[in-house]
N, C-alpha and C positions, 0 to 999 in steps of 0.2 A: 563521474563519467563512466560509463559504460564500457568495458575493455572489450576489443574489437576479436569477434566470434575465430579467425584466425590465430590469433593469440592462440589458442588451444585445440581449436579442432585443426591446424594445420599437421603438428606433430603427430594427433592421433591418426590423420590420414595417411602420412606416410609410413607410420607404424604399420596400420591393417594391411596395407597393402604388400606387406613383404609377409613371405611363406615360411622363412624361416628364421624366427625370431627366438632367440635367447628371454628365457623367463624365470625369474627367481623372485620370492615373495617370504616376506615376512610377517609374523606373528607376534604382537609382545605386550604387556599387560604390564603397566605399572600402578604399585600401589605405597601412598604415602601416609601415616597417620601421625597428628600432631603431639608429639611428646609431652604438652601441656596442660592440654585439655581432654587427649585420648580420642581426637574426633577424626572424620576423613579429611583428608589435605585434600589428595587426589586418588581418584581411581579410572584408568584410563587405558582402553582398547585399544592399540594403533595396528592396523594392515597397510603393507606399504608391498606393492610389489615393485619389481623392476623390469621392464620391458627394454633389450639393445637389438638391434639391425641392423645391418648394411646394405645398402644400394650403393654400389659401384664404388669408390671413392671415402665414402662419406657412412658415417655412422651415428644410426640415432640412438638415445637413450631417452626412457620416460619412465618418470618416476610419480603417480600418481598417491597419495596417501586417506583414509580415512579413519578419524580418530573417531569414539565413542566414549565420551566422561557421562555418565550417567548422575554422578554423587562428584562433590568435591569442593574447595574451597578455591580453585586455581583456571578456571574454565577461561575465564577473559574476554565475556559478553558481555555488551549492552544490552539489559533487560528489552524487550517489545512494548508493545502502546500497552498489551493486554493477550488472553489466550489466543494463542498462535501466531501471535505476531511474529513477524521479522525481526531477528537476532542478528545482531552486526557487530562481527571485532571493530572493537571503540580503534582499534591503528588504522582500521580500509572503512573512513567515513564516505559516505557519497559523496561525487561530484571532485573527489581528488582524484591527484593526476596522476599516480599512480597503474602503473600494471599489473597488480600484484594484486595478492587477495581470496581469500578462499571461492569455490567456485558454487559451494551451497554450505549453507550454518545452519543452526537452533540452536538452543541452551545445550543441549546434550549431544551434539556432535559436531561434526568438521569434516568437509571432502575438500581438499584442494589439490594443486597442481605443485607437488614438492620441487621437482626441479624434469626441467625437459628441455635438451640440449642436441644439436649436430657438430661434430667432432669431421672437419673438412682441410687437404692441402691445397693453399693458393699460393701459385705464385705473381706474386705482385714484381715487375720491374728487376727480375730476373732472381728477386730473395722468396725463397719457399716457407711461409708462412704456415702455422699450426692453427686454426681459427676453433675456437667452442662458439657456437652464437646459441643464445636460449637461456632458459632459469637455469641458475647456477649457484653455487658459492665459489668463493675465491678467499684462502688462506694465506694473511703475508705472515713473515715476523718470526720470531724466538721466543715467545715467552710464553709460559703455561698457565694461564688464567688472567693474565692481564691484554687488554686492549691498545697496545699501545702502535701497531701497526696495522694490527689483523681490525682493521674496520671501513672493509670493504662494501660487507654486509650486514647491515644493522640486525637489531637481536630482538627475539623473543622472550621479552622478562617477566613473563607470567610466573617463574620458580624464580627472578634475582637471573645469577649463576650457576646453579646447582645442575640444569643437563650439561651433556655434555658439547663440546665447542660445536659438532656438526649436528645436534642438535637444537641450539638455541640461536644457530645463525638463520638468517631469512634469506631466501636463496633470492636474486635480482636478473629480471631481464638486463642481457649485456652481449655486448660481443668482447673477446675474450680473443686475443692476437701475439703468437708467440713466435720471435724469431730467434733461430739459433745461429751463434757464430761463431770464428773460432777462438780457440782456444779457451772451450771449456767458458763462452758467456753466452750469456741470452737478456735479449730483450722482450718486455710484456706489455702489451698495451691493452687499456681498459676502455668503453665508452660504457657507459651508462645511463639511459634515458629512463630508468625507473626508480623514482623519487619515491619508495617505501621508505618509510623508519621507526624505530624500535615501537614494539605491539608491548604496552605498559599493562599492568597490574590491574584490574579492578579498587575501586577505591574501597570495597569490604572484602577486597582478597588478604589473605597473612601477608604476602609482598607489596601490597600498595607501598608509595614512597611517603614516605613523614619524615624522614632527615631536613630538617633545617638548612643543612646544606642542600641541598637538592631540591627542597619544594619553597615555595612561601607559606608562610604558617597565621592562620588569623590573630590578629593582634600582637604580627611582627611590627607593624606600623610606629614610628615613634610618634606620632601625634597622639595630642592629647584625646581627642576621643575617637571612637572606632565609624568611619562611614562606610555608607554603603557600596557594595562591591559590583561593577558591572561586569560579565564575562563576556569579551568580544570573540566571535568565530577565528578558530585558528588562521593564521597567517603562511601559508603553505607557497612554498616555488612555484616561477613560471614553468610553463611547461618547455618552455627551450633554453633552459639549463642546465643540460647531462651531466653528471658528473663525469671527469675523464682521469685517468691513472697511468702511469709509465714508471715500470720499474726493469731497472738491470742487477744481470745476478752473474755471480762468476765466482769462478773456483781456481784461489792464487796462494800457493807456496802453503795448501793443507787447508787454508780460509775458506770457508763457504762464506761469500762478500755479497751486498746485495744495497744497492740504492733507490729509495724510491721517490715518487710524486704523487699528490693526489688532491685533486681540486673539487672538495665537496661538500656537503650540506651535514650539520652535526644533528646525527639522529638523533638525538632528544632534543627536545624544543626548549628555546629561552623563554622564560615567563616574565614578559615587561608589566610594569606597573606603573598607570600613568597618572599622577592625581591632578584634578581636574577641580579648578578654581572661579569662584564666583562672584565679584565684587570684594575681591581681595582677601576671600574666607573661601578652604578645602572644604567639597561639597558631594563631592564620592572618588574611587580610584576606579580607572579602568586596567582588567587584565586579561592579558593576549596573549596566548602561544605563538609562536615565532619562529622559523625554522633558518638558522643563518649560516650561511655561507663559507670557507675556510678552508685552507691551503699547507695542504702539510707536506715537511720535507725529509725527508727517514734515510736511517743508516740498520745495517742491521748484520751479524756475521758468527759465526761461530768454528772450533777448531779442537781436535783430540789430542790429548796428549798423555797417551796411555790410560790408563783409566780413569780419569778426568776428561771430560769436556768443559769449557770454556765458550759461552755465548753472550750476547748483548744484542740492544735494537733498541733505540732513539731515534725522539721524531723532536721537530719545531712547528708547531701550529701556530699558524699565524694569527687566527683570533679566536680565543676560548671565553667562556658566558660565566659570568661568578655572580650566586645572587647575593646582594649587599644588606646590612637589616636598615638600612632605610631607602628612601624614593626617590634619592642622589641616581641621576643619569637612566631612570626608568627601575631604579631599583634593581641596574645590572653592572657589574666592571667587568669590561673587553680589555683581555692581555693575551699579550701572546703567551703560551705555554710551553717548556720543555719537560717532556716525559722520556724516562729510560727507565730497563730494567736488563738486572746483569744476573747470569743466571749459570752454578759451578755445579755439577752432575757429576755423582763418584759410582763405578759399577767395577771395585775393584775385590766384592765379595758376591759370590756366583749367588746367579739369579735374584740379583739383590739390584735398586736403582735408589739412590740419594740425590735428590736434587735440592740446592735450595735458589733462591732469588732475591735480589733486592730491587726494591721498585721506588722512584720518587719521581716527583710533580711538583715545578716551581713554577709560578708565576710571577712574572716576568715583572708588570705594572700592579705593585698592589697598594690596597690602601686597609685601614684600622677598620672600615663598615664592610669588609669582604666578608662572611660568615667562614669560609673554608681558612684555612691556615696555607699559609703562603707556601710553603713547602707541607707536601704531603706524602710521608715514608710511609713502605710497606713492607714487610718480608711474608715470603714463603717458605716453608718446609713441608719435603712431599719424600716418603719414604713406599717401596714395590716393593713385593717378594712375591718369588711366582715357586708354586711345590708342583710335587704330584705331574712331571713330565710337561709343564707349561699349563697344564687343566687346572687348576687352581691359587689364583691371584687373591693376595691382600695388598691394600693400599691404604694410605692414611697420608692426610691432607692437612695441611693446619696455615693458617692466613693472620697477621697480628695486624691493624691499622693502627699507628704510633697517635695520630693526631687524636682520638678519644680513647684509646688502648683497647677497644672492640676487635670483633676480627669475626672467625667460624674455624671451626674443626670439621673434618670430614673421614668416616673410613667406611669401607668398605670392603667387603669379600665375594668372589663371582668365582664359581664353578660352569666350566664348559664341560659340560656332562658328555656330547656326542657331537657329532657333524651336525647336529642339528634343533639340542638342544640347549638352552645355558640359563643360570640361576646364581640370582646375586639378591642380597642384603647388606642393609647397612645404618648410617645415622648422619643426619646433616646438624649442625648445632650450632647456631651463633651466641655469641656473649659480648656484653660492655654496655657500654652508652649506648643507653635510645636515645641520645641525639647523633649516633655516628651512620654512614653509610652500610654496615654491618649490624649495629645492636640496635638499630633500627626494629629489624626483623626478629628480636628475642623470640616472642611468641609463635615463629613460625619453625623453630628445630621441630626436628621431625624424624620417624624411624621409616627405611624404606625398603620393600621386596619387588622382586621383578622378574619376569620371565621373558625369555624371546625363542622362538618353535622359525627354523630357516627350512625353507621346502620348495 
């Protein structure tokens, strides 16, 4: 489906039309090379300016981007018929119903619409409402690199995890409704009518998925011999089923407290497996992407106490997707899931930040053909030192997944050279089981440098 010419030329019209508009643009060049093989990962131009205005009231922001990968292993196209075909991110296939999507591709570049927003007060029924309506993201939660609330807005896993969080999120048309009350609470309401979700790996990218947990694998089958495979066209939402959101936040006795809701579709697709019988003999399997439905209900809060902080965020998903290794129920188990992660931050040595986390995932209904482990621990350790008057930051990252003993390490060093320049290096590396959600990726550690030029 053809996203409606409005979508985009309505914010640029009201942009032009104002004289004096706020402008600020960026420059920044990153470059990846594989630790393994010595080859390009990535290398990639992005200009991104920003454009804010006011008419009366109401303030626009537009944030236009164009990347240029010329070389790289991480691009996240479907190849064309042939020379000069049409290159389409494999996430924004035609005919979805989607709003979302770059607004011109090819192999070696990207112009789209980053995020474009009006920032308006309504008052509705005598309560003064704070409204964003436009591409957006929206950040809930407490945890630092886990998804355990923050999944408003599905991700871009062309790198995994490795950008950064407003980086790898995909911004969502939405309207975005905030009311304040007293005593230090606010209400937030979400609509969202734009059914994008996560923009996945190339299948000869270093991040394609092959965890066993996560994908099906030929000749997971337990029949005795292997049949032929049918791929049926993805299974994607009606289009009149928005996703909606409502969370309260408030601040009690030191607590930043916060409850949420969120009634929506899980951006990565369930992969059902149907096998298909012939006179009482399996004669091929059908499989479908599926995009299902689910209802989460979140807590989430944190509190200082002296140089400790103190944080957590827990959700109840009402039904999570588990691929099974056989073709028991489509070769899926629906349980409800409980995810929390608790998270203790020590900053009680100057310019120094210690944080660690604990993160698990139980499933709720399980059975022995679930390939995932019914309980799934993680910890984090994340150590900051910042020198040189805040101008230069080191960091180090390290991730342990208990269920294959995989995980990544991460550090990095970024010097802010000026108002306007900044320069960073560093190395992203996983290890373990290629069968885990992390040592999946062995082959894809990498060392990387980068520059960003603000003007």
């Amino acid at each position: 489906m053809r996203r409606p010419i409005t979508t985009v030329a309505l914010p640029l019209l009201m942009l032009c039309g104002q004289v004096h508009a706020e402008l600020t643009q960026q420059l920044r060049w990153d470059i990846a090379l594989s630790d393994g093989e010595q080859r390009l990962q990535k290398s990639r131009l992005t200009y991104q300016p920003q454009w804010q205005t006011q008419a009366g009231t109401t303030r626009f922001t537009l944030i236009p981007r164009l990347a240029l990968e010329p070389a790289g292993d991480v691009q996240g196209y479907v190849s064309g018929a042939g020379q000069g075909a049409e290159q389409r991110p494999a996430s924004y296939p035609r005919g979805d119903i989607n709003l979302n999507g770059p607004l011109w591709w090819h192999a070696a570049a990207r112009a789209e619409l980053a995020e474009a927003y009006a920032d308006s007060d309504v008052n509705v029924l005598g309560q003064q409402w704070s409204l964003r309506s436009g591409k957006q993201q929206v950040a809930w939660g407490q945890a630092d690199g886990f998804r355990v609330l923050d999944i408003i807005n599905p991700q871009d896993l062309r790198e995994f995890n490795l950008p950064d969080a407003e980086d790898y999120r995909i911004p969502l048309w939405m309207l975005n409704a905030q009311l304040t009350l007293n005593n230090d609470q606010s209400l937030q309401l979400l609509l969202i009518p734009d059914l994008t979700f996560n923009e996945q790996a190339n299948a000869d990218s270093p991040f394609a998925i092959t965890s066993p947990e996560l994908a099906p694998q030929s000749g997971q089958s337990p029949l005795p011999l292997p049949l032929p495979i049918n791929v049926q066209p993805v299974k994607r939402p009606a289009q009149n089923n928005p996703e909606v959101a409502l969370r309260w936040s408030a601040f009690i006795n030191g607590w930043d407290l916060s409850a949420s809701y969120f009634s929506f579709y899980h951006d990565n697709a369930v992969i059902v497996r149907r096998l298909n019988i012939n006179n009482n003999q399996p004669t091929s399997i059908n499989v479908q992407a599926q995009y299902r439905r689910a209802q989460l209900l979140g807590v989430s809060g944190s509190n200082a106490f002296g140089s400790w902080v103190l944080r957590f965020e827990a959700a109840h998903i009402s039904r999570s997707f588990f691929l099974r290794n056989d073709l028991t129920h489509d070769g899926i188990q629906q349980s409800p899931e409980w995810q929390q992660v608790t998270g203790l931050d020590y900053q009680g040595i100057s310019n120094t930040l210690l944080s660690y986390q604990f993160y698990l995932s139980h499933i709720n209904t399980y059975d022995p053909a679930v390939i995932r482990a019914r309980n799934n621990i993680r910890h984090t350790l994340m150590l900051k030192h910042n020198l040189l008057n805040d101008t230069l930051e080191l960091r180090f990252f390290t991730l342990l997944n208990r269920d294959y003993n995989d995980g990544q390490n991460r550090a990095q060093i970024t010097w802010q050279v000026n108002d306007q320049w900044s320069l960073w290096g560093g190395a992203d590396h996983f290890f373990g089981n290629r069968a885990g959600p992390f040592g999946q990726f062995s082959d894809a550690s990498r060392l990387v440098l980068g520059c960003e030029y603000s003007f």
